[in-house]
N, C-alpha and C positions, 0 to 999 in steps of 0.2 A: 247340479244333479250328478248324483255319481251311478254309474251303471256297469254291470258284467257282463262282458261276452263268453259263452261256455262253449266247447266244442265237447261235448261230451263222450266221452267212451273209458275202457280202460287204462285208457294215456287221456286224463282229460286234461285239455289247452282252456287256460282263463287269462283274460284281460279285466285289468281292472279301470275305468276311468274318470275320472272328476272333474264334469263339462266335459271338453275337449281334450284337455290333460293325460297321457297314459300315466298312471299311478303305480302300478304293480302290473306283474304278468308272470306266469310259471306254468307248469304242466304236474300233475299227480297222476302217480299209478297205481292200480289198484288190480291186480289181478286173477282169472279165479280158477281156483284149487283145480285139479283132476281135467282142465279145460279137453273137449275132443271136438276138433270140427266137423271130421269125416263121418257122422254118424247116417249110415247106410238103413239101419236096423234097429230093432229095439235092445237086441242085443248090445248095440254100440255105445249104449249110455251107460257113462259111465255110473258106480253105486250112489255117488253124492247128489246126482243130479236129480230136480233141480234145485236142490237147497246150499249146492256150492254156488248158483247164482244168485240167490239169495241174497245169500254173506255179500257177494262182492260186492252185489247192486247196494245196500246199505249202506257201503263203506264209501261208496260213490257220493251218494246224494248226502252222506255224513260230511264230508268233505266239502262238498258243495256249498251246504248249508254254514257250515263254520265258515268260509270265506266271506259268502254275501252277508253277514249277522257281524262278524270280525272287523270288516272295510268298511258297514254300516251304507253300503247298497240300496238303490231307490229303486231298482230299474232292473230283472233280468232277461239278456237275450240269448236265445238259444237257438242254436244250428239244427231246423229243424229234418229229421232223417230222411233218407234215400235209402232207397229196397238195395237190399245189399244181396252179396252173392252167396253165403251161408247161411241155412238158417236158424242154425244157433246164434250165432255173431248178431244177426238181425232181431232174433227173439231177446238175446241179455243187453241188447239198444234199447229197444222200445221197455221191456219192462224197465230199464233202470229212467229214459223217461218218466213211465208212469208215476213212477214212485217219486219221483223229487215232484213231479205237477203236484201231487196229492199232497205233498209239506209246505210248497210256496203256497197254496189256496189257505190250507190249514193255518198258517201262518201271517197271510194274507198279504203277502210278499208279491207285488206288482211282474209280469213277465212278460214275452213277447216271444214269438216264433220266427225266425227269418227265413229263409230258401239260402241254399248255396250259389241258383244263379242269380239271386239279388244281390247279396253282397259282394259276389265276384264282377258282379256288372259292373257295381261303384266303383270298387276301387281297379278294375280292368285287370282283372284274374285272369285272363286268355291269352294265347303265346301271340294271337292276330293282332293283337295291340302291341307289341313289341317286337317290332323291325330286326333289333338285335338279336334277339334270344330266335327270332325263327332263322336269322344267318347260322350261327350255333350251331343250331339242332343238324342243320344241313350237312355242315362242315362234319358234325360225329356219325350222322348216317352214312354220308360218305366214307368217312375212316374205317367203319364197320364195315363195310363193303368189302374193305381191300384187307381187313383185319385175318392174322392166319390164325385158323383153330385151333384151339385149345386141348387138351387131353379127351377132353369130354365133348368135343364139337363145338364148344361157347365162340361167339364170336366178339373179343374184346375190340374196341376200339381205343386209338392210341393218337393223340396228336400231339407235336416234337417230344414223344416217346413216354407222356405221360398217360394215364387210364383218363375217359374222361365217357361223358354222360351227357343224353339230352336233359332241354331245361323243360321238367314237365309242370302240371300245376300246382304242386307239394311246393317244388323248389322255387315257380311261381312266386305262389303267397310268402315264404319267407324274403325274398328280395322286396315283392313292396310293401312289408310293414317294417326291414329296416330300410328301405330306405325314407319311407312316413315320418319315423319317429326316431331318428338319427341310433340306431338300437343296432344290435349284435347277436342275433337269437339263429339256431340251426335247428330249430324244432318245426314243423310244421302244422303241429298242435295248438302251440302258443300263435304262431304268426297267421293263422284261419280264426282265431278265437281275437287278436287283434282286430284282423280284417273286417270280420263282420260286428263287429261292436263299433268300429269305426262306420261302417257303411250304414250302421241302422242308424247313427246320428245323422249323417247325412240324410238320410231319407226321413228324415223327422217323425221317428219312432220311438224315441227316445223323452 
């Protein structure tokens, strides 16, 4: 069975895999013309809207659909959405959903919805499962603490004098699909589109 995992958005993450196998993986961008998040007013929209999401959403699901037809795909799974904090951003989500649902059925291309805390279950997406990474975060919160301010008030943190960051779920998910799949990816697009294609096998969704 070969199947895709999509993490769909303007950076979409895909995995591809054959059984168990990862096959291919990358991330495509697509992004749209005149884009304004802060829209307060009607005033705020921009002239193209909404036919500059339009274009993109096509370009999306154009994309999409060339890979699962290209790999010859049996199986699509998809990161199904979370109410997000803009609502344009949430609005060019769901319609670019729509639109690819409406070509898999058309097409009659098999698919599947997953949750992000399913897949995060599987493969233990959470820093509570990871001893080391909640040491970490401690160690930078602390340095942040004693960090002196910046021009702007920021408060860097520095441990043996290098910039450094906690380990949140983004960075999460790319440590364990490479560590899964002996792989080298700093995307976090790719490694959530891995993660849950991996985890819907496991859950025998697949």
């Amino acid at each position: 069975m070969r199947y895709i995992g999509l993490d769909i958005s303007t950076n979409t993450g895909y995995a591809i895999f054959d059984d168990k196998v990862l096959f291919t993986y990358g991330v495509f961008t697509r992004k749209v013309e005149e884009y304004k998040a802060d829209v307060k007013t009607y005033k705020d929209f921009p002239e193209s809207y909404p036919n500059n999401f339009i274009k993109t959403i096509e370009e999306i699901t154009t994309e999409c659909l060339k890979l699962i037809e290209e790999n010859n795909v049996e199986m699509v799974i998809i990161e199904h959405t979370e109410k997000g904090k803009q609502r344009l951003s949430q609005r060019l989500l769901e319609w670019t959903h729509l639109t690819l649902i409406k070509e898999l059925n058309l097409k009659k291309i098999p698919f599947k919805y997953i949750l992000v805390s399913d897949w995060r279950n599987v493969v233990k997406c959470y820093i509570k499962y990871w001893p080391d990474h909640q040491e970490w975060n401690k160690k930078v919160r602390s340095a942040k603490k004693k960090a002196t301010p910046t021009a702007s008030g920021m408060l860097v943190p520095k441990i043996e004098g290098k910039r450094v960051s906690v380990t949140d779920q983004k960075k999460l998910s790319i440590i364990i699909a490479n560590k899964n799949y002996g792989i080298d990816i700093k995307d976090n697009n790719i490694a959530d589109a891995i993660n849950m294609a991996h985890a819907a096998n496991e859950l025998g969704m697949i």
